[in-house]
C-alpha positions, 0 to 999 in steps of 0.5 A, a space after each residue: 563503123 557500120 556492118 557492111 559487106 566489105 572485107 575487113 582486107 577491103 575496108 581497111 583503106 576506108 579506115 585509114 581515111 576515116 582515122 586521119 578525117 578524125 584527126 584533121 577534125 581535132 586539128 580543125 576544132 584548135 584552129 580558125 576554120 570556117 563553118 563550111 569547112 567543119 561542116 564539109 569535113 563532118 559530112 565526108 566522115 559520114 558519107 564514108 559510112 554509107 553505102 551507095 548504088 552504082 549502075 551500069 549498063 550500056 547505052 539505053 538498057 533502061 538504067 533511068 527507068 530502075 533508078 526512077 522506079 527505086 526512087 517512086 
């Protein structure tokens, strides 16, 4: 996994998570599943490794407005 600012107290469940999609990958490769499915499966493990943008903030306070910016 990718250096992130994650604990490794905090990181641990992600690894967890990230070690059974593995396994289920294996499970997946000796079985009849459907392309969507190993598709699904592949993105969700990367996505675990993404970061991602929260906002927040109360009731018109311009949350919009900074995504819209930071999206150009």
């Amino acid at each position: 996994m990718p250096e992130t600012i994650l604990s490794p107290k905090q990181k641990q469940p992600l690894v967890e998570v990230g070690d059974q999609l593995v396994a289920l990958q294996g499970v997946l490769g000796r079985s009849p599943a459907t392309p969507e499915d190993t598709v699904t499966l592949r993105d969700t493990l990367r996505r675990m490794t993404e970061l991602f943008l929260l906002v927040v903030g109360e009731f018109n306070s311009g949350k919009s407005l900074f995504i819209n910016s930071l999206l150009g």
